[in-house]
KEMAR-287229 format. One line per 5 residues: number of its first residue (from 1); their letters; for each residue x, y, z of N, C-alpha, C. Coordinates in steps of 0.05 Angstrom, whole numbers. Example, Ala and Ser with C-alpha at 12.3 -4.5 7.8 and 13.67 -1.06 7.14 Angstrom:
BEGIN
1> as> 264:-114:156:246:-90:156:264:-66:156 | 257:-45:142:273:-21:143:258:1:157
//
This chain:
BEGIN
1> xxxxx> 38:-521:-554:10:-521:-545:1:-492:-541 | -21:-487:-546:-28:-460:-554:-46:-446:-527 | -41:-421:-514:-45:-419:-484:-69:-395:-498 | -89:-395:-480:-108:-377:-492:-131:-371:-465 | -125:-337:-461:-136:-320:-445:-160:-303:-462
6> xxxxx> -184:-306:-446:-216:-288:-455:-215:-264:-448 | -225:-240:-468:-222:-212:-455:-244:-215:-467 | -256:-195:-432:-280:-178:-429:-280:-144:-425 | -306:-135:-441:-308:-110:-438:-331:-106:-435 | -337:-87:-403:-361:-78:-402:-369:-98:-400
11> xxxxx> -368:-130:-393:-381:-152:-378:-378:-174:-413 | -378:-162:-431:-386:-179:-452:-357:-182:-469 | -362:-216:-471:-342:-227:-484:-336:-220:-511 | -304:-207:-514:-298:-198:-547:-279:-195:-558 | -265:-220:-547:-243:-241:-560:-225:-240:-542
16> xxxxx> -204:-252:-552:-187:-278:-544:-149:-262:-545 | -141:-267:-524:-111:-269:-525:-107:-296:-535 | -82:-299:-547:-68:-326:-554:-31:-326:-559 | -20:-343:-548:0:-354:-555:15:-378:-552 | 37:-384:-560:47:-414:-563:68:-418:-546
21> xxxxx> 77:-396:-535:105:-410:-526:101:-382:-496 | 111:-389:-476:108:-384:-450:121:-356:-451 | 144:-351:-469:164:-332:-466:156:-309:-486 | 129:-318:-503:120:-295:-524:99:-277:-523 | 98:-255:-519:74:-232:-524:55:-250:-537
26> xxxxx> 27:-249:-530:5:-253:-553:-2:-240:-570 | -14:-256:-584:-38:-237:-603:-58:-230:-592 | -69:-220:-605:-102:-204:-597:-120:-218:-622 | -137:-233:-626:-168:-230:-637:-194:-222:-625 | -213:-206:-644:-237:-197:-627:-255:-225:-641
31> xxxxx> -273:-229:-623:-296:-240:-630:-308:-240:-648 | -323:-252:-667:-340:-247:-696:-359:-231:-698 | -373:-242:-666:-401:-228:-667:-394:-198:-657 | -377:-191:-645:-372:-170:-631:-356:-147:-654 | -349:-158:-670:-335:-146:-692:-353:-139:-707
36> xxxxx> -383:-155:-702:-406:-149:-728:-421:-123:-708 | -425:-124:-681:-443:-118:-668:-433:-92:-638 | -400:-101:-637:-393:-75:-616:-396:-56:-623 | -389:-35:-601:-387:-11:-606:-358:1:-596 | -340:-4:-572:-327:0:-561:-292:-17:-570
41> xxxxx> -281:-2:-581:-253:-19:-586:-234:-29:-560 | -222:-46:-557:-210:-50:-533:-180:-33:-528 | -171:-16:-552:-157:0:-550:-151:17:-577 | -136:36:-587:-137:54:-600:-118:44:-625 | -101:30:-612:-78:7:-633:-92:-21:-638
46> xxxxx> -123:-23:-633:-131:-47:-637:-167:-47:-644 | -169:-36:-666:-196:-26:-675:-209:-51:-684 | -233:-43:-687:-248:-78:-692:-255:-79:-713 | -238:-91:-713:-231:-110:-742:-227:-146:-737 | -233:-153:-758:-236:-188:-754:-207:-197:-757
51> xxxxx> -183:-173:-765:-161:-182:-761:-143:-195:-735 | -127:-207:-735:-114:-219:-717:-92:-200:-708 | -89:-180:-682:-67:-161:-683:-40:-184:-668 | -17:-174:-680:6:-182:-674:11:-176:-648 | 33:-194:-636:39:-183:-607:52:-155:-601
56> xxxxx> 68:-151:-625:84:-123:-622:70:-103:-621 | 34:-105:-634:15:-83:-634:2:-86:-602 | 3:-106:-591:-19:-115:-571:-4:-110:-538 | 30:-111:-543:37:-114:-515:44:-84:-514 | 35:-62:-523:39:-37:-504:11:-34:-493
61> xxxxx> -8:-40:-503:-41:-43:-480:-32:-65:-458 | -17:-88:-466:-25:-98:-445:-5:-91:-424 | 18:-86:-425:40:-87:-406:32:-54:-389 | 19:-33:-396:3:-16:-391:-18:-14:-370 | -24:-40:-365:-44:-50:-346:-31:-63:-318
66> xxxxx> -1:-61:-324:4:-72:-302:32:-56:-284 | 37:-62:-259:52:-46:-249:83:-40:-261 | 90:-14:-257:117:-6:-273:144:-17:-256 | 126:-17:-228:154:-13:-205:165:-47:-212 | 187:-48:-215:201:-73:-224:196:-91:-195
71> xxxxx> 202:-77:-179:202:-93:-139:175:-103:-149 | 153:-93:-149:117:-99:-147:116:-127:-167 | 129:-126:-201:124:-141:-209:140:-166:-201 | 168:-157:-197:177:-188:-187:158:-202:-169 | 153:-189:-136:132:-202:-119:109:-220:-126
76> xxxxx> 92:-197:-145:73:-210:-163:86:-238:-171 | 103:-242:-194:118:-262:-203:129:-288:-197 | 139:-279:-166:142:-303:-148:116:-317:-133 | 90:-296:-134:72:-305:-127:50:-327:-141 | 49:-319:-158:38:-322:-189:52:-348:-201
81> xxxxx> 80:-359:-190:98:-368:-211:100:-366:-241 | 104:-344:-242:119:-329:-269:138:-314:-273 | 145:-304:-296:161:-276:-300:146:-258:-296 | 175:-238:-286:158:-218:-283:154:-199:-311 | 161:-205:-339:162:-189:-362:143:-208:-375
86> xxxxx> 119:-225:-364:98:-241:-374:74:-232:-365 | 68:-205:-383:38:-202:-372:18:-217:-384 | 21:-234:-405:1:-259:-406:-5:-266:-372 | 15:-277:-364:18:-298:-343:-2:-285:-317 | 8:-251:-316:2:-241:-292:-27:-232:-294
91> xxxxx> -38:-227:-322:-68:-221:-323:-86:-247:-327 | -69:-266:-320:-89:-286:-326:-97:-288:-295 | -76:-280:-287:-89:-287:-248:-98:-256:-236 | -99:-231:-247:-95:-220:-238:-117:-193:-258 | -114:-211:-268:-135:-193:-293:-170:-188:-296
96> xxxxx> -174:-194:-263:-206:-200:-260:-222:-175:-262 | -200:-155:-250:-210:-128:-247:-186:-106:-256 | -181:-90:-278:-172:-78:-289:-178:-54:-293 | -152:-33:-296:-159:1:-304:-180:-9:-325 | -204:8:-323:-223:9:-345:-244:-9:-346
101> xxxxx> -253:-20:-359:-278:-31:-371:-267:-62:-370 | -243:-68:-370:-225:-107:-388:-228:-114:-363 | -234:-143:-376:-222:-162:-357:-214:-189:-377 | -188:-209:-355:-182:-225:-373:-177:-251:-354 | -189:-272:-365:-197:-302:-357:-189:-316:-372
106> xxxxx> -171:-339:-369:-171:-367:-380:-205:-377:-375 | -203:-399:-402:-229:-405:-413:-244:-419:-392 | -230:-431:-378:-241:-454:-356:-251:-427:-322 | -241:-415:-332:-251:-394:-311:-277:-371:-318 | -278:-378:-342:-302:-354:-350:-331:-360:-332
111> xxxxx> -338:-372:-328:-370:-380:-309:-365:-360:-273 | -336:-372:-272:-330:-364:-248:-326:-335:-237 | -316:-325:-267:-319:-297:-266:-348:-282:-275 | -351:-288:-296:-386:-276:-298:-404:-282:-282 | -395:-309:-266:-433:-320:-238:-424:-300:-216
116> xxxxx> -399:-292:-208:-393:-277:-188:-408:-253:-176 | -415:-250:-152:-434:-226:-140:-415:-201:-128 | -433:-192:-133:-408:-162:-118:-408:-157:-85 | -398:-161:-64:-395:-161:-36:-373:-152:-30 | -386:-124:-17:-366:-105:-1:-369:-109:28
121> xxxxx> -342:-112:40:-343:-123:60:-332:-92:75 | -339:-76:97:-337:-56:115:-309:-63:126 | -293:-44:126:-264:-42:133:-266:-18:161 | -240:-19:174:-243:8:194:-218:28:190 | -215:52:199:-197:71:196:-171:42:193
126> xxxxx> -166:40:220:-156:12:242:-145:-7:218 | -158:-9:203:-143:-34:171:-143:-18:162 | -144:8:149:-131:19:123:-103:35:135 | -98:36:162:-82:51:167:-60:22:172 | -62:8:179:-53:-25:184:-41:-33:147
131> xxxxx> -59:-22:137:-52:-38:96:-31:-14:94 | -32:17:104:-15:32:97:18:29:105 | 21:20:134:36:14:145:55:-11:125 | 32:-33:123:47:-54:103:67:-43:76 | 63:-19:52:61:-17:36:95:0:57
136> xxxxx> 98:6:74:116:17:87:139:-5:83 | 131:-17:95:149:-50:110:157:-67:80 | 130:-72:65:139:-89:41:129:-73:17 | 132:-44:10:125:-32:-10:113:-44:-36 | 132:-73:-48:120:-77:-65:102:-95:-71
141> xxxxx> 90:-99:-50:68:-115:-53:38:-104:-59 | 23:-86:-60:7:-65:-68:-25:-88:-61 | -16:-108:-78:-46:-126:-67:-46:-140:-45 | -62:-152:-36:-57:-169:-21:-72:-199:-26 | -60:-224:-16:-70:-246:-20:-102:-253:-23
146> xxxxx> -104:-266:-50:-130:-275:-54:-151:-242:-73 | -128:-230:-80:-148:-194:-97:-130:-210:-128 | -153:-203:-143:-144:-206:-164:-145:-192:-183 | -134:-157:-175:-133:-138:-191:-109:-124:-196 | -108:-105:-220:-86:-99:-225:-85:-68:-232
151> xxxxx> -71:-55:-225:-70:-24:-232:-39:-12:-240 | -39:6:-257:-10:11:-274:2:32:-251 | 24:34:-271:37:67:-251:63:56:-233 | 74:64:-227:97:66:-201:95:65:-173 | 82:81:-171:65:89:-142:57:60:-130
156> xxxxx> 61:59:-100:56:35:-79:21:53:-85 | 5:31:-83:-23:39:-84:-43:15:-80 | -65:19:-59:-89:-1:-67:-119:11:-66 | -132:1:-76:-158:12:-77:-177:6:-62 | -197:14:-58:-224:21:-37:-250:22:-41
161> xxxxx> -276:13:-33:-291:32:-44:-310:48:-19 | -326:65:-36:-328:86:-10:-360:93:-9 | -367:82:11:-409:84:6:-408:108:34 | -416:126:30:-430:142:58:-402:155:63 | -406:140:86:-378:143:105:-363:125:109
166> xxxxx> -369:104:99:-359:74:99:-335:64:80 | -318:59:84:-299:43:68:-304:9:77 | -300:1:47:-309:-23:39:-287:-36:14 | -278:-67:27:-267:-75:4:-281:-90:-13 | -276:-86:-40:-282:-96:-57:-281:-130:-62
171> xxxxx> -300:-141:-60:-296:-181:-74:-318:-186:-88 | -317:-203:-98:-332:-216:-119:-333:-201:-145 | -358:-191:-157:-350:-169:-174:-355:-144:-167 | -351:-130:-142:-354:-110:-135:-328:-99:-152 | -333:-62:-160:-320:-60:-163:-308:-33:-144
176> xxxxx> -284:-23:-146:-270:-1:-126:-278:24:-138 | -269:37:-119:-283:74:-128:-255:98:-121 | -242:85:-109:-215:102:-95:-190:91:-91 | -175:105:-104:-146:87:-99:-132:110:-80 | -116:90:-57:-105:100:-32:-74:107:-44
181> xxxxx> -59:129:-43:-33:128:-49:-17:138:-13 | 0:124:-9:23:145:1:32:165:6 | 43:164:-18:64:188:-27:91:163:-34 | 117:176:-55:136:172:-59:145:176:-32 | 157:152:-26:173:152:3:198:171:5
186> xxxxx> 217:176:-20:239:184:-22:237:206:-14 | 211:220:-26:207:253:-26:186:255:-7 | 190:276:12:184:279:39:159:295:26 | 140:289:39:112:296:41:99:297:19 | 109:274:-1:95:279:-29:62:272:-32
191> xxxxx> 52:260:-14:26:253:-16:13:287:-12 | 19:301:-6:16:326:9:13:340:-11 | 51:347:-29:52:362:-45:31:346:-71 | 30:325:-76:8:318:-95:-19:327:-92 | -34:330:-74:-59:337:-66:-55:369:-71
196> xxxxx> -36:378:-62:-43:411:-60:-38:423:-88 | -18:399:-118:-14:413:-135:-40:408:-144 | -58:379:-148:-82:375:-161:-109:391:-152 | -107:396:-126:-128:414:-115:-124:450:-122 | -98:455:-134:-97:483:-136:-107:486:-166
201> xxxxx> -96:458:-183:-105:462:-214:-132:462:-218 | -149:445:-185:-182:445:-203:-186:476:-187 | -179:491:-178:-182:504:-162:-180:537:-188 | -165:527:-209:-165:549:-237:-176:531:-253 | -186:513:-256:-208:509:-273:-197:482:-294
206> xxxxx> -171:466:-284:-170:452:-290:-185:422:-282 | -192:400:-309:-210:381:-293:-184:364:-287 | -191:357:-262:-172:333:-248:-187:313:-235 | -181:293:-233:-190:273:-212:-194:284:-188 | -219:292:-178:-225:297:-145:-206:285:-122
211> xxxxx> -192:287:-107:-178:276:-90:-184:292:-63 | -167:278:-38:-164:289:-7:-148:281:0 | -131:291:18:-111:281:38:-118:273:59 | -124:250:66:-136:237:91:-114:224:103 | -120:226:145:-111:223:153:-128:184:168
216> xxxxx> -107:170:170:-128:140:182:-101:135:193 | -104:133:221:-95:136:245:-80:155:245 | -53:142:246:-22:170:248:-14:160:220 | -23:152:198:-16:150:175:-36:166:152 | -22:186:131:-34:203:120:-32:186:89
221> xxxxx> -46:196:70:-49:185:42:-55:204:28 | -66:213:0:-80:217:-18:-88:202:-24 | -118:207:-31:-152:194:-34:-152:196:-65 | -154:190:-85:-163:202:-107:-195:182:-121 | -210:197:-130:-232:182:-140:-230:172:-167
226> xxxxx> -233:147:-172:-231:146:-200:-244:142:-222 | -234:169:-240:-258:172:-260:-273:145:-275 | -252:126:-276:-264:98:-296:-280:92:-274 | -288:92:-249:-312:85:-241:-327:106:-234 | -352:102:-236:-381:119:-230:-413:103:-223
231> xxxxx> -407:126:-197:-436:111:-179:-461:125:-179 | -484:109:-187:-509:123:-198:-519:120:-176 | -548:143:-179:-566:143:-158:-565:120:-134 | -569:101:-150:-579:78:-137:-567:66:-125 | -538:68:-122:-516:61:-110:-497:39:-126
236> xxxxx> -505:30:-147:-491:15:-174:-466:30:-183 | -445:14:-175:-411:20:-182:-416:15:-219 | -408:33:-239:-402:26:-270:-376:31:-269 | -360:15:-283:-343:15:-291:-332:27:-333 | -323:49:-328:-314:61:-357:-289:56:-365
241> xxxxx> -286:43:-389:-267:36:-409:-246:65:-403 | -221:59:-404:-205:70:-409:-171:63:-421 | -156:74:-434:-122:74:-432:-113:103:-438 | -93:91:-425:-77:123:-432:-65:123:-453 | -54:157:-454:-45:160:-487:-18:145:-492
246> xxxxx> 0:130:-473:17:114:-486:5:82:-493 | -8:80:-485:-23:52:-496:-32:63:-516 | -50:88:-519:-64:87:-549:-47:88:-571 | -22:102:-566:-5:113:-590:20:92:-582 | 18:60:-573:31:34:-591:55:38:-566
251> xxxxx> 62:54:-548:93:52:-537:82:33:-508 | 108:21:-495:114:5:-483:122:24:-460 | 108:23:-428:121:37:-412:137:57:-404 | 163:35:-415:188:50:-413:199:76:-428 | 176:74:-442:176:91:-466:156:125:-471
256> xxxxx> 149:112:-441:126:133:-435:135:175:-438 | 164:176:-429:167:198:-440:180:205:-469 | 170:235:-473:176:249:-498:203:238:-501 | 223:247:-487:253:247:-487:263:218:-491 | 251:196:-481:266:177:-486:240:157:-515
261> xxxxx> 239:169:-532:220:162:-558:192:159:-547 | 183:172:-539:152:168:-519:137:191:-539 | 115:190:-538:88:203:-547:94:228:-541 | 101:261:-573:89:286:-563:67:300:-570 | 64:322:-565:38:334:-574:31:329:-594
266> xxxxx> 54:326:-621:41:321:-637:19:297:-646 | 34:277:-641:25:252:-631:-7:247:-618 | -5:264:-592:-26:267:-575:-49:280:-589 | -37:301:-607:-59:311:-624:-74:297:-643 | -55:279:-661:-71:261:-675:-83:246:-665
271> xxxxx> -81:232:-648:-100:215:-632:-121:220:-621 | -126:239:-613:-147:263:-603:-166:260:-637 | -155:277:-658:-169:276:-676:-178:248:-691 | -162:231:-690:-180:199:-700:-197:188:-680 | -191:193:-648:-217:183:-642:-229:197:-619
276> xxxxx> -229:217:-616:-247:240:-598:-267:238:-611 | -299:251:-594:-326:241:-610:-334:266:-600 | -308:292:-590:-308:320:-580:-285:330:-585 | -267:336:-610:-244:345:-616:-247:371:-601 | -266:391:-605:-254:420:-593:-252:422:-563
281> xxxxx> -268:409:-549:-267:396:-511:-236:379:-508 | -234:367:-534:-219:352:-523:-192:370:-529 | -184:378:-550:-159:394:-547:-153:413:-526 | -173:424:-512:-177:451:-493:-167:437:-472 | -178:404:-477:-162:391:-443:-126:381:-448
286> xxxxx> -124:375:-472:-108:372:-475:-86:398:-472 | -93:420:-484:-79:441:-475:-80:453:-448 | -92:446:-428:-87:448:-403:-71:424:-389 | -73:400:-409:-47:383:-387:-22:401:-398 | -19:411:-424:1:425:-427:17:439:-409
291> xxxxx> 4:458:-399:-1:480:-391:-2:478:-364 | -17:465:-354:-15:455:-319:16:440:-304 | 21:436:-332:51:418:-324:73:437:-314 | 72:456:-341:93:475:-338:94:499:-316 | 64:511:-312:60:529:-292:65:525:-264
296> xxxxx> 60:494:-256:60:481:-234:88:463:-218 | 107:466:-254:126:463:-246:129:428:-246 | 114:414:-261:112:388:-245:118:374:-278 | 145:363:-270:156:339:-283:157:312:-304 | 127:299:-290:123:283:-299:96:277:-311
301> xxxxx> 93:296:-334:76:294:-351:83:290:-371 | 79:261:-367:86:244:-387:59:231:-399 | 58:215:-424:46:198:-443:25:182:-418 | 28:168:-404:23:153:-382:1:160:-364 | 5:190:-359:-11:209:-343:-38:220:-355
306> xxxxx> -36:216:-380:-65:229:-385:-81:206:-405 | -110:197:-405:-128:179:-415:-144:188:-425 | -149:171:-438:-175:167:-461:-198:162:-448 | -225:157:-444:-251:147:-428:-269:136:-461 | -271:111:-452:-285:97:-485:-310:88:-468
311> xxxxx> -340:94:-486:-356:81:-480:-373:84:-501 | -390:71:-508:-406:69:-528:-418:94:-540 | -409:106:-560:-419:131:-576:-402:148:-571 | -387:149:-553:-376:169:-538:-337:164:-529 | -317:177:-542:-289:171:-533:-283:208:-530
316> xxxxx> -273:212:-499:-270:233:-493:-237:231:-464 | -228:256:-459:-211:258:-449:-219:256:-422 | -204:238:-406:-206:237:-381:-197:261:-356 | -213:268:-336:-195:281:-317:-164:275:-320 | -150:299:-302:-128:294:-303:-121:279:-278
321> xxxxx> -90:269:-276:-87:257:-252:-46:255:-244 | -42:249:-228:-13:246:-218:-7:272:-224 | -12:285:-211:0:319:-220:12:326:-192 | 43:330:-195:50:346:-179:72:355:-180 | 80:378:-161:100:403:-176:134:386:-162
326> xxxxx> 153:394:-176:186:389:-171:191:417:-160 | 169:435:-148:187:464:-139:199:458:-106 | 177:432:-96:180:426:-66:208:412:-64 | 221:404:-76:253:385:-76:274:401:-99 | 298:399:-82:322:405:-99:318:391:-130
331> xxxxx> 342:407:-136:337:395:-176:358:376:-169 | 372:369:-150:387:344:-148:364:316:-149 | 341:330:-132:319:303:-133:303:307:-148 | 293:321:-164:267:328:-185:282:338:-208 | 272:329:-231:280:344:-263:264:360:-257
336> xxxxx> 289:381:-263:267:418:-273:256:419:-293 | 264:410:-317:243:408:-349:221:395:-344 | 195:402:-369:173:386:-364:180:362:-380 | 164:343:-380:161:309:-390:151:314:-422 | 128:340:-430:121:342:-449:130:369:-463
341> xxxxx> 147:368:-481:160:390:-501:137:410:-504 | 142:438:-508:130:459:-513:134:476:-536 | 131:472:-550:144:483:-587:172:471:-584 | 170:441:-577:191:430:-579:212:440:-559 | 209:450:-542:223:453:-514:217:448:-483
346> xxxxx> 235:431:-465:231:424:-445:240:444:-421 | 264:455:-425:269:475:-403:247:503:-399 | 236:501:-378:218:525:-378:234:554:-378 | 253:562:-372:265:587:-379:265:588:-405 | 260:559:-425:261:574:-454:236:575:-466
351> xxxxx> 221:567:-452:197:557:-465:182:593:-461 | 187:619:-485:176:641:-491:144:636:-511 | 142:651:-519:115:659:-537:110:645:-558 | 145:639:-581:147:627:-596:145:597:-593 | 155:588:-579:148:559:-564:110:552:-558
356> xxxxx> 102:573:-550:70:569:-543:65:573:-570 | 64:588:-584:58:591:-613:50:572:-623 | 82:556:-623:76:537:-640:71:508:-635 | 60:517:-603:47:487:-587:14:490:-597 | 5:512:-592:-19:523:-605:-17:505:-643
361> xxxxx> -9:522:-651:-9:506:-683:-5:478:-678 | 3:464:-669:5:442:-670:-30:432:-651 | -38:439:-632:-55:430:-615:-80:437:-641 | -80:453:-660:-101:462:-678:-115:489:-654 | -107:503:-636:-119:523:-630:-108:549:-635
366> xxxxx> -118:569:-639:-111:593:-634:-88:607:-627 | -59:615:-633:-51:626:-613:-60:640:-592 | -75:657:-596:-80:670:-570:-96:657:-542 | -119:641:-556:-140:630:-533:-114:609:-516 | -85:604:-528:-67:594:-511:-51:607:-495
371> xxxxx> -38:626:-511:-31:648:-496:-51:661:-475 | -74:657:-470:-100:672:-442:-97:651:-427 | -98:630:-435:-101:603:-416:-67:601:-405 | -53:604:-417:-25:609:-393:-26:630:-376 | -38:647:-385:-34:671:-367:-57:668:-348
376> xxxxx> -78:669:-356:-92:653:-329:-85:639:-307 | -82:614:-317:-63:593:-296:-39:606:-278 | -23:611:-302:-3:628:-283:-2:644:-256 | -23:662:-268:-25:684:-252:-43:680:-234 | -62:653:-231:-85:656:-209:-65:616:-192
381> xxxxx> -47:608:-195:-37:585:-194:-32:586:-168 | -10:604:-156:5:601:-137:-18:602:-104 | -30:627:-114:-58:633:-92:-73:609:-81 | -77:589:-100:-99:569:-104:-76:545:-91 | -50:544:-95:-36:527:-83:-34:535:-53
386> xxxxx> -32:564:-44:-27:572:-23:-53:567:0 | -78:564:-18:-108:558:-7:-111:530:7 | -94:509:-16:-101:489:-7:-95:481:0 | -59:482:10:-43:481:35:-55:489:61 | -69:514:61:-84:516:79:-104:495:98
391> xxxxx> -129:486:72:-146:470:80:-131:450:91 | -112:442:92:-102:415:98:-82:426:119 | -76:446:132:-53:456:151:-48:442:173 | -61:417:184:-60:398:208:-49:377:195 | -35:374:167:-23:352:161:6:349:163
396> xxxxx> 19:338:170:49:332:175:56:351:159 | 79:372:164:100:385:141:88:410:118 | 58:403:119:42:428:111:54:462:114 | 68:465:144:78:492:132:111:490:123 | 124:473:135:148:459:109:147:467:95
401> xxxxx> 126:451:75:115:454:41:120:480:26 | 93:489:51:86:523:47:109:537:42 | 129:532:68:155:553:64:170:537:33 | 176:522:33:189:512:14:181:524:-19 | 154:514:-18:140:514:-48:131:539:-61
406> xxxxx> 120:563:-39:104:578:-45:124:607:-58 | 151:614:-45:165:629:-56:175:617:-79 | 184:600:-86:202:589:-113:177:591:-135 | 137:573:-127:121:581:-146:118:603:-153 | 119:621:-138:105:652:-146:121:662:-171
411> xxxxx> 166:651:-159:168:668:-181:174:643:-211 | 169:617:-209:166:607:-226:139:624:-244 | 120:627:-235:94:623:-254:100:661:-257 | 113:666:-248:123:709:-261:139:693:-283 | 157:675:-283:182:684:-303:164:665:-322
416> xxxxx> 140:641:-322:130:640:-347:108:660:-356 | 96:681:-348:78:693:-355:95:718:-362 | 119:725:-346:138:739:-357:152:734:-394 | 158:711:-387:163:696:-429:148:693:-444 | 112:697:-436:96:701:-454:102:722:-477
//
């Protein structure tokens, strides 16, 4: 008997998941009319076409959409009664509100989801410091009973939305504007060190997702805003299409780094050039996730971490996001290499001129306008980290950090501007 889930984009119906047997990936079809009349593909491995994509094309978008941490999905699973390696199963309950523009409904639920009104209900410091605590106690639970949304990544996380001064949860079809993180529990003050590496990168002129380190009660977080949503004048939440570059370029999670068969520059480049609708903007960002990774010292820039933004006329690179440096923890707890090869090298002591060279030729820019943009970063990086440790100096471990981070950055970002 044949099980069949409705995907929506941008509110409008444009086709169909399907499969036969409980234990199999679906397929993907788009709609007829939407195939005659969209504009927006639902992903980069799945262009509109009246073809039927296979499951092997379709389950790195979808399994992409849902949490990595294995604890989160079991929970989900037992909740849901499913597997937890069935993201049919889990986006059919859970798929109302999604990274990006999708959403996904069994057929008998479509009215229920389109008649739905958006009602934000006012929360207090008092419950988000209460939901933080939870994520403490039962980490992998990230939603809570009766939310039927889903967000990718590792990270214990839930989302918010934020009018004035007001936090508000999201129901009906409202949609969220801020996702609340932690920090990695393991690693002591990482909500901290995350904020101060993403606030020092927009701080040299990298775009990142706006974030804060907020404190709600005696429990601290990182705030980050998120770019797939945007609020107009009028106070109307839109929601923008997005996936990241391991969904666009076909890999499966686990797969998300270079090193273990995951997406590299090269890769990232072609993709950029088939469907950027701003190849020269878009390489320049792309060569600053490069580049921000290695100067900053930070690990896990991987396939996963950086997105696409799709909207009608327009497919462009998203802010950056999850950025933060391994200089704050021993190399017993952080990999010292970056996630993304540099002329085909990960260890930054080797990663010299010839390595940028030939990350440049591959990215289609210049050597040199690459070689200015490392030395930039480099050399204005550490100051801008040291700033924004500052702004935040009433937060737990802040001069910790400081002592910790700020001697090892300085002479990290000498010995790469030194191998230039």
């Amino acid at each position: 008997m044949t099980d069949r889930l409705l995907v929506l984009l941008y509110g409008e119906l444009v086709g169909h998941l399907e499969r036969a047997n409980d234990a199999d990936d679906p397929s993907f079809t788009y709609d007829g009319d939407y195939v005659r009349d969209g504009e927006v593909a639902l992903s980069a491995r799945l262009p509109l076409t009246g073809a039927s994509y296979a499951r092997e094309r379709v389950a790195p978008y979808l399994y992409g959409l849902l949490p990595e941490n294995d604890n989160t999905r079991e929970v989900w699973a037992a909740r849901l009664d499913t597997s937890p390696d069935d993201a049919f199963g889990m986006l059919a309950e859970m798929g109302w509100d999604c990274p990006g523009a999708v959403q996904f409904c069994r057929p008998s639920m479509l009215d229920a989801l389109t008649d739905r009104e958006d009602h934000y209900e006012p929360i207090t410091e008092a419950d988000i410091a209460d939901r933080l605590r939870r994520l403490t106690d039962q980490p992998a639970s990230w939603t809570m009973p009766g939310e039927h949304w889903s967000l990718g990544g590792q990270q214990e996380k839930f989302a918010l939305t934020r009018r004035g001064d007001t936090w508000y949860e999201a129901h009906g079809s409202g949609a969220t504007t801020h996702i609340i993180k932690p920090g990695i529990k393991s690693l002591q003050h990482q909500a901290l060190v995350e904020h101060a590496t993403m606030a020092a990168a927009a701080d040299v002129g990298v775009d990142v997702a706006p974030n804060r380190l907020m404190r709600f009660e005696d429990q601290w977080a990182i705030v980050i805003e998120r770019f797939d949503r945007v609020v107009t004048t009028d106070g109307t939440i839109l929601r923008f299409h997005q996936e990241d570059f391991c969904q666009a370029l076909g890999r499966l999670p686990r797969r998300k780094y270079e090193s273990r068969g995951g997406p590299g520059l090269a890769d990232m480049t072609r993709l950029l050039r088939q469907q950027s609708t701003d190849v020269r903007d878009d390489q320049l960002a792309l060569a600053d996730f490069l580049v921000v990774n290695v100067v900053a010292g930070a690990p896990d820039g991987h396939s996963k971490n950086i997105s696409m933004l799709r909207a009608p006329g327009r497919t462009w690179v998203a802010p950056l996001y999850d950025l933060a440096t391994g200089l704050a923890y021993t190399s017993s707890r952080v990999e010292r290499s970056v996630a993304l090869s540099v002329g085909g090298e990960r260890q930054v002591s080797r990663i010299r001129r010839r390595q940028w060279d030939k990350a440049a030729d591959t990215l289609g820019l210049d050597a040199r306008v690459l070689g200015q943009r490392v030395q930039q970063v480099a050399d204005a990086y550490p100051d801008a980290f040291a700033a924004a440790l500052d702004l935040v100096k009433a937060a737990p471990g802040a001069d910790e950090v400081a002592e910790r981070v700020l001697p090892a950055l300085k002479a990290h970002c000498a010995r790469v501007m030194d191998q230039l």
